[in-house]
C-alpha positions in Angstrom: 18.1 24.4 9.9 18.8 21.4 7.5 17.0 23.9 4.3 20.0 26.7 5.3 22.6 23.7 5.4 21.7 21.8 2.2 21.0 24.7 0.4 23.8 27.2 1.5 25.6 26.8 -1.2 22.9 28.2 -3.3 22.8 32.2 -2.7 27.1 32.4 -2.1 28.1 31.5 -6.1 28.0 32.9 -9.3 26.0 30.1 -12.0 28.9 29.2 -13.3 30.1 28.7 -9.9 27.8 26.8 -8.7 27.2 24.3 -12.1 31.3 23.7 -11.8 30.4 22.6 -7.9 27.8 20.1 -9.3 30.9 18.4 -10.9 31.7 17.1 -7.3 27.9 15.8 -6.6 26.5 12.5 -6.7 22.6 11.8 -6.5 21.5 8.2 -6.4 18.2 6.3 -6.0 18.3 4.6 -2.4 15.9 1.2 -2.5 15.6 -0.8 0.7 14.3 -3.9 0.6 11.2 -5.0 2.3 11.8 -6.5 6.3 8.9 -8.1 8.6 7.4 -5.3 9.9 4.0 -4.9 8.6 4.9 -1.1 7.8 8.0 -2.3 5.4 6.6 -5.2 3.5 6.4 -3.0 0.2 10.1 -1.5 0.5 11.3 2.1 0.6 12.9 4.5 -2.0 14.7 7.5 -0.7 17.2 10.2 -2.5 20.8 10.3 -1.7 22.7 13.8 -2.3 26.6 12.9 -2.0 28.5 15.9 -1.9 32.0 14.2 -2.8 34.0 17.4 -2.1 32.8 18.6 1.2 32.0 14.6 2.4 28.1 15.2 3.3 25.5 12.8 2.3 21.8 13.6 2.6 19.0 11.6 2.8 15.4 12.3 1.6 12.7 10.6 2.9 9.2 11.2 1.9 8.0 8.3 4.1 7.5 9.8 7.5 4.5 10.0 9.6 3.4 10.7 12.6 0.7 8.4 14.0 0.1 10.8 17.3 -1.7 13.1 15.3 -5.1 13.4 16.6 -7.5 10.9 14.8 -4.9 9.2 13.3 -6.4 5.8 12.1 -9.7 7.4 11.4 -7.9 10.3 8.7 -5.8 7.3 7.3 -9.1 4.9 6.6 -10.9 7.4 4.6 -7.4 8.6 2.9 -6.7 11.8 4.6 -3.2 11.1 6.1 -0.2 13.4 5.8 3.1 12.6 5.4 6.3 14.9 5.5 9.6 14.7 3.6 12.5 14.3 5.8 16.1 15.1 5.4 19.0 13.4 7.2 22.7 14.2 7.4 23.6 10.8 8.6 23.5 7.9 5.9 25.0 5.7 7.9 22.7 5.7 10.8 20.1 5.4 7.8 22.0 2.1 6.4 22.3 0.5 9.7 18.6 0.4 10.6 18.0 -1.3 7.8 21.4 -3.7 8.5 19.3 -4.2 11.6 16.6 -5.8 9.6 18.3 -7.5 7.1 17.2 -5.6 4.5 19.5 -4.6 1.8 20.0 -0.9 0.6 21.4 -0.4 -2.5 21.7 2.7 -4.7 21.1 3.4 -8.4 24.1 6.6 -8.8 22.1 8.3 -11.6 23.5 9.9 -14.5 23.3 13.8 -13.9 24.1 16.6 -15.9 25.5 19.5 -13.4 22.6 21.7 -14.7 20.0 19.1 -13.7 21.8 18.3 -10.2 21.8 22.1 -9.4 17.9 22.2 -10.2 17.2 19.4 -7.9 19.0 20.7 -5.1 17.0 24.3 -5.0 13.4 21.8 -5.6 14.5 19.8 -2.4 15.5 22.6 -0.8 12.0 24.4 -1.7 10.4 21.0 -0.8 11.8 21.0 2.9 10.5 24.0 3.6 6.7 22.9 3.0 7.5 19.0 3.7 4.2 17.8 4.2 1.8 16.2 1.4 -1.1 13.9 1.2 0.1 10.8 0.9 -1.6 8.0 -1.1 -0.7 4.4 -1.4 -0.8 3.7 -5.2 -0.3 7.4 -6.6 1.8 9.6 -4.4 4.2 7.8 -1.7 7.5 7.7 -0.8 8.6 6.0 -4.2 6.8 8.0 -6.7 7.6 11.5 -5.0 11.7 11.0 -6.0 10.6 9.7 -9.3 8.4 13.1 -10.2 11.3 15.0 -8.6 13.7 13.5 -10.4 12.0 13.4 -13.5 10.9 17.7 -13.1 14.2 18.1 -12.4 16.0 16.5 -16.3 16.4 18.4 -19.3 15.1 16.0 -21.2 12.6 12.7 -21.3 12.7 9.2 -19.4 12.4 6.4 -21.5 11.0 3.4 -19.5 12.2 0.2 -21.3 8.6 -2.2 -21.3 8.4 -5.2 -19.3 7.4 -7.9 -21.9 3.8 -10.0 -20.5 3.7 -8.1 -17.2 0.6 -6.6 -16.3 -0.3 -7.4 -12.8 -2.9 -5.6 -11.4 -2.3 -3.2 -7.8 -3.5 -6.4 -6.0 -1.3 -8.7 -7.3 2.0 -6.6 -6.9 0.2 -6.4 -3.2 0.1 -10.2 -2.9 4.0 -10.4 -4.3 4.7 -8.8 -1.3 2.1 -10.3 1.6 2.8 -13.9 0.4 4.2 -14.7 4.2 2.0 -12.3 6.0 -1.8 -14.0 4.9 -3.4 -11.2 7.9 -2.0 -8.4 6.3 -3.1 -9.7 2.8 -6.5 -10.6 4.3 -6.9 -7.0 5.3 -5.8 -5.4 2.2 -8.1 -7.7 -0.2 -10.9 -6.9 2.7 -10.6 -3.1 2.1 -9.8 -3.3 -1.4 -12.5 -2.5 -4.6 -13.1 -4.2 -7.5 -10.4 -0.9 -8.8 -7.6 -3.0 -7.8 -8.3 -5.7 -10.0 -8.0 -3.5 -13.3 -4.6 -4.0 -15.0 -1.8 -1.0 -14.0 0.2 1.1 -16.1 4.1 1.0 -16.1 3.5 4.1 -14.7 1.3 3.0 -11.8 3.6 0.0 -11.0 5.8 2.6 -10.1 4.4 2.5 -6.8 6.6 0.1 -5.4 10.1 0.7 -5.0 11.4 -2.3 -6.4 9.2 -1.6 -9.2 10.5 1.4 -9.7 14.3 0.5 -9.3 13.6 -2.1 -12.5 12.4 0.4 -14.5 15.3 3.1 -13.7 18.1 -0.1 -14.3 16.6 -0.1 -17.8 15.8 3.6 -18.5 17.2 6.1 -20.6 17.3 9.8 -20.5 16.5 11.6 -24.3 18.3 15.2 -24.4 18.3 16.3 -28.0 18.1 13.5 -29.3 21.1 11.9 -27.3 20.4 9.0 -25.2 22.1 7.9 -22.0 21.4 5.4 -19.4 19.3 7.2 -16.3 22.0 4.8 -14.2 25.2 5.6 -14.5 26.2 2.9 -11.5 25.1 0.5 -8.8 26.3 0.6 -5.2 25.1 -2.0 -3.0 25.5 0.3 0.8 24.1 -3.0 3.1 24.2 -6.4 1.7 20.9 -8.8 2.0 21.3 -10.1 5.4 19.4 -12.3 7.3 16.1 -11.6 8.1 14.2 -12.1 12.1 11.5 -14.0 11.5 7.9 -13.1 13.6 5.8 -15.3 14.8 2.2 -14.1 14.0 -1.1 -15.7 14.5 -1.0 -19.4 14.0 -4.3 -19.8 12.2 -4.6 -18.6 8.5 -7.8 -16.5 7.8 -8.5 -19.6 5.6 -8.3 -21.7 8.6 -10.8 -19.3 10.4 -13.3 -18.9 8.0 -13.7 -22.7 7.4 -13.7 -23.1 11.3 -16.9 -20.5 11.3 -18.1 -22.5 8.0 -17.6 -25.9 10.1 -19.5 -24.3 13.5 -22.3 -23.1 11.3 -22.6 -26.6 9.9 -23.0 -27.2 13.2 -25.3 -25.2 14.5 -27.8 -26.3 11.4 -27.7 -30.2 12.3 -28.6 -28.9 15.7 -31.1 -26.9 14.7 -32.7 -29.5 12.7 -32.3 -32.1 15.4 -34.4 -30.3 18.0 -36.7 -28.4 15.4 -35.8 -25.0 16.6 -33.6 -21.8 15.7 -30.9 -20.7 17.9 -31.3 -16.8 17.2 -28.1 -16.3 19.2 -26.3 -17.1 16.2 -28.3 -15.3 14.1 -27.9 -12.0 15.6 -24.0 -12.8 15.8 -23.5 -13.1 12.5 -25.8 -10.3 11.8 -23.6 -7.7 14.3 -20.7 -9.4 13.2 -21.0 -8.6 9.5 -22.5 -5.7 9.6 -20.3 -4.0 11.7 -17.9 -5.3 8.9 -19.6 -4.0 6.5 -19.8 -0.6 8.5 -15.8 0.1 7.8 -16.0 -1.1 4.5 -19.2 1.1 4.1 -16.6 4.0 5.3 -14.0 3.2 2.5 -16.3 4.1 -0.1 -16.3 7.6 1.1 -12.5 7.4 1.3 -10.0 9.3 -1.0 -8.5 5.7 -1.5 -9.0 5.5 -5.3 -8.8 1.9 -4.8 -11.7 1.3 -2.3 -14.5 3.3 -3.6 -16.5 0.1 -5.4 -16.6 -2.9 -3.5 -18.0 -5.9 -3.9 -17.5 -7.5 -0.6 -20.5 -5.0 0.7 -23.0 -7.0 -0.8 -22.2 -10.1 1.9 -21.0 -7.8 4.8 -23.9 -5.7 4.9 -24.4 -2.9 7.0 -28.3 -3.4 6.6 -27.9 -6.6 8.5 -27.8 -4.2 11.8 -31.2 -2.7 11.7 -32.9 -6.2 11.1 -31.4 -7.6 14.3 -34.5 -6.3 16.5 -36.6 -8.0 14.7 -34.5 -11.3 14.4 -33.9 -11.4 18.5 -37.4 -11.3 18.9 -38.4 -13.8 16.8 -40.5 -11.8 15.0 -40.4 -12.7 11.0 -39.0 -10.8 8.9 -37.9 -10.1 5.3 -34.3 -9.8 6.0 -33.2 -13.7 4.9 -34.8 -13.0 1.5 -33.3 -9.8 0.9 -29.5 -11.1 2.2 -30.1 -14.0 -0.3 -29.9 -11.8 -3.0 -27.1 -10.0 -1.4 -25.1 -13.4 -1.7 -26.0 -14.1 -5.5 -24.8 -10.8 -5.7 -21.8 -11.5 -4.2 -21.1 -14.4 -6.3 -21.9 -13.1 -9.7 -19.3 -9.8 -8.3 -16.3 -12.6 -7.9 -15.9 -12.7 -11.9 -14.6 -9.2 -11.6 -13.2 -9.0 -8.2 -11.1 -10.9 -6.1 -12.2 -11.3 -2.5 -10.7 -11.7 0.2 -9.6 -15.0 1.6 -12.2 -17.0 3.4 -15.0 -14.6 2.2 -17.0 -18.0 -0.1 -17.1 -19.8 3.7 -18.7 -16.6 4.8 -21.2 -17.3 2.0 -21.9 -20.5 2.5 -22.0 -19.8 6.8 -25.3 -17.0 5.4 -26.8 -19.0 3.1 -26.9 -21.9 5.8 -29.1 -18.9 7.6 -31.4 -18.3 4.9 -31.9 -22.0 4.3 -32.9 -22.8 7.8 -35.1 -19.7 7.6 -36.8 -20.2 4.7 -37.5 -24.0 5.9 -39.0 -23.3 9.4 -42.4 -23.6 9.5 
């Protein structure tokens, strides 16, 4: 129903018809800013289709999911989630969720010839009618799908003005935007490969709406050798408000991992004390990082890009689970020796990669296992 509505106007008029209606259209790049739910911590980007003569305004959202789908969590971990554009008659109702929030929405009103509006309108119509795609974080979300539309769409090339010394990589633009949240940035360096660490491309950085609104502020559109501004003007639609603020856990992962660095501690004066190994321990640890290392063993099968090489399997190691028999039996076994040079491993890995928080406590909690192996006679 919303295809035949957005794109009546299509199959009525003559081309001339139709490029004289354009005259009347506005299209503008909607960003939100990010709010405290973990889902909106990177921002949003949509398109806005303003008919100024008729009064409509469309929205289009390529950020919509559905996390009923059957195996849900288990398609998104290896990278197999799909997401759907959606198109909404009703900008305000779109504006006030986000007034909810305190988040502001602003537009970037971009400088359209009627040609190029006309050739957007029959791709977003052609795109509603097969909305879904599969999404990806860094190269195909809901901010880089209005960019390639946009861009298709032009009858001539985007110049992207250069941001002098910035090259963060995808996990430091991730960390710009976690810096309140340390779970959700815990998680994300967990599940993250040493690929993250590798310098992006203007291109890439795109990935984040207000990335992407930068670089359209200071873009310019070549057609024939004319240049114009991509932006023709700004429209702020919900000023920054005030944000709710969300209590989350009180301990930092920080704070956790040195609490299981400090009970380990523990564990070993007690251990030397009464000259005997609490296997208990040993076989937690074991099952706990190993069934850590069992999701991140997953990611490297993912279509993640980001997540295929990753350094933090060297200290959460599945292979800790099939030497916990062995280890709750007392019986000995080679596993201490062969995690030791897991950790080295691990260590030498941290010039390339940066690990999640905590992870050198985790270390040190291991290597307090092998020492009090290797020293029990």
């Amino acid at each position: 129903m919303l295809v035949c509505m957005f794109a009546a106007s299509l199959p009525v008029y003559s081309q001339n018809d139709l490029l004289s209606r354009m005259d009347s259209v506005e299209v503008g790049l909607l960003t939100c800013s990010p709010h405290q739910e973990v889902y909106s911590l990177y921002g949003h980007t949509a398109l806005h289709w303003h008919d100024l003569r008729t009064g409509e305004h469309w929205v289009f959202n390529y950020g919509v999911f559905d996390y009923k789908k059957p195996h849900f969590v288990w398609r998104f971990i290896l990278g197999q989630t799909d997401y759907m554009l959606e198109c909404t008659g009703n900008l305000k109702r779109w504006c006030d969720y986000y007034r909810k929030w305190g988040s502001e929405v602003k537009e970037q009103v971009l400088d359209l010839t009627p040609a190029e509006k006309l050739r957007l309108q029959a791709a977003l119509a052609t795109n509603l009618r097969s909305p879904v795609y599969r999404y990806n974080f860094f190269y195909d979300n809901c901010s880089t799908r209005p960019r390639d539309m946009i861009e298709r769409c032009l009858e001539g090339t985007v110049d992207y003005a250069v941001r002098k010394d910035y090259e963060p990589s995808f996990r430091q633009m991730i960390h710009q935007c976690t810096e309140d949240h340390p779970w959700t940035a815990f998680g994300n360096d967990l599940l993250l490969g040493l690929n993250a660490d590798k310098k992006t491309t203007q291109r890439e950085r795109q990935f984040l709406p207000a990335d992407l609104s930068w670089d359209f502020d200071h873009a310019t559109v070549d057609r024939q050798g004319v240049k114009r501004p991509l932006v023709s003007r700004l429209v702020t639609h919900v000023p920054q408000g005030q944000q709710p603020v969300k209590k989350g856990f009180p301990l930092s992962p920080h704070a956790c991992t040195l609490l299981l660095l400090l009970m380990s501690v523990a564990v070993f004066a007690y251990e030397r004390w009464k000259k005997r190994i609490l296997v208990w321990w040993d076989v937690l640890l074991m099952l706990t990082s190993g069934l850590a290392g069992c999701v991140l063993l997953m990611m490297v099968f993912s279509e993640h890009p980001a997540t295929s090489l990753n350094l933090q399997l060297l200290l959460l190691n599945p292979l800790a689970l099939l030497f916990i028999p062995a280890v709750a039996r007392r019986r000995k076994t080679r596993w201490f020796n062969i995690m030791l040079g897991f950790i080295v491993a691990f260590l030498i890995g941290g010039l390339w990669q940066h690990y999640a928080e905590g992870m050198y406590f985790v270390a040190l909690c291991l290597l307090l296992r092998y020492w009090t192996h290797h020293n029990d006679k």
